[in-house]
VMD Tcl script that draws the C-alpha trace (Angstrom):
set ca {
  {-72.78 88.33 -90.48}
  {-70.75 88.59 -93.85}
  {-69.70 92.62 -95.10}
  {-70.72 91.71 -98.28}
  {-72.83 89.52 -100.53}
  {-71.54 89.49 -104.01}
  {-69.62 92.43 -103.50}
  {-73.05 94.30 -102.28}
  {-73.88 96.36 -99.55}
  {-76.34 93.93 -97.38}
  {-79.27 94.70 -95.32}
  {-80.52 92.45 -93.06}
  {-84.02 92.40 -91.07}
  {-84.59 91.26 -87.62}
  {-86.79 87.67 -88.27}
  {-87.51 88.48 -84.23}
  {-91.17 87.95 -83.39}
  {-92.04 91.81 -82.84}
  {-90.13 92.46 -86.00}
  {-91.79 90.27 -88.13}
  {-95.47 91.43 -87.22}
  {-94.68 95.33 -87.84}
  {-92.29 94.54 -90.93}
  {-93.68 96.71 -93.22}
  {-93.17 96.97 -96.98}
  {-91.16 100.24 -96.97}
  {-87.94 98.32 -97.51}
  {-89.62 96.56 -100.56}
  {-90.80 100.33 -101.88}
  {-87.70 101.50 -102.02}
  {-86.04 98.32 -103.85}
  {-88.31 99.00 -106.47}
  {-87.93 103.22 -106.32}
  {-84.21 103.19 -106.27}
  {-83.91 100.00 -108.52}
  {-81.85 98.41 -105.91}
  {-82.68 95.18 -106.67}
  {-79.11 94.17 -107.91}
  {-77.11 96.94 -106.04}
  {-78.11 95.37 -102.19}
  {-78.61 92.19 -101.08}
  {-81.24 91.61 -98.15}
  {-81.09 88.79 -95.42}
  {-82.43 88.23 -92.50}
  {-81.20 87.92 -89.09}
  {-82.13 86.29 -85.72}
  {-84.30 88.65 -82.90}
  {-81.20 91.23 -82.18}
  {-83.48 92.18 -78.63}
  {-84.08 95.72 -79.94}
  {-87.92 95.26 -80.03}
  {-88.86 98.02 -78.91}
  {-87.75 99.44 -81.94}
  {-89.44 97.16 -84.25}
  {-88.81 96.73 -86.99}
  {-84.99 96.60 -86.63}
  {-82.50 96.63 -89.53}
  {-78.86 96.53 -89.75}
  {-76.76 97.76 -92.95}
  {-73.47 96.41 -93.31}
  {-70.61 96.83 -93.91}
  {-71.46 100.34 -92.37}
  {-72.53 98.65 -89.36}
  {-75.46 100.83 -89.06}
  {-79.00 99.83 -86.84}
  {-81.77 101.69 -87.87}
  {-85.66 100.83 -87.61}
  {-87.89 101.42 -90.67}
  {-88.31 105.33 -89.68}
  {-85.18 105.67 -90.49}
  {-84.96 103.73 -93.98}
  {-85.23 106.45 -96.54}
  {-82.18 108.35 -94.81}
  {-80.64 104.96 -94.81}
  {-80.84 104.27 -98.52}
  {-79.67 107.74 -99.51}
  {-76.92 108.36 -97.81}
  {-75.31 105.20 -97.71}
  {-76.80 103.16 -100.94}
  {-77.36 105.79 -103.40}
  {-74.83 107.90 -102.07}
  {-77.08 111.47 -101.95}
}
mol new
graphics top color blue
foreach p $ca { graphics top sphere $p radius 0.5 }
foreach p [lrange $ca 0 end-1] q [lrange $ca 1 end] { graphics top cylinder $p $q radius 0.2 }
display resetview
């Protein structure tokens, strides 16, 4: 996986089978809350084997894992910087 895209923090989603039925539309809310649309890019990744907690995401170049639960804290802290 590359630290950056265009200089931009990335996110990228699990395209594992598990993940892909409960991906949800949080990560899509807050795009569109925070404006992040040209701040992050998102990508997505082959099945990691974390299914149990589907949906899985990974924030680089933090190297961070964190499933949708933990989004919100995500984007704060270490995309907006709160």
């Amino acid at each position: 996986m590359e630290e950056y895209k265009n200089n931009k923090p990335v996110i990228y989603r699990c395209d594992g089978v598990n993940c892909r039925k409960k991906k949800g539309k949080l990560l899509d809310y807050y795009i569109k809350k925070y404006k992040l649309k040209n701040k992050i890019e998102v990508d997505d990744m082959d099945c990691n084997n974390k299914c149990e907690q589907a949906p899985v995401m990974h924030l680089h170049p933090e190297d961070i894992w964190f499933s949708e639960k933990d989004l919100g804290t995500i984007v704060k802290r270490h995309i907006l910087n709160k």
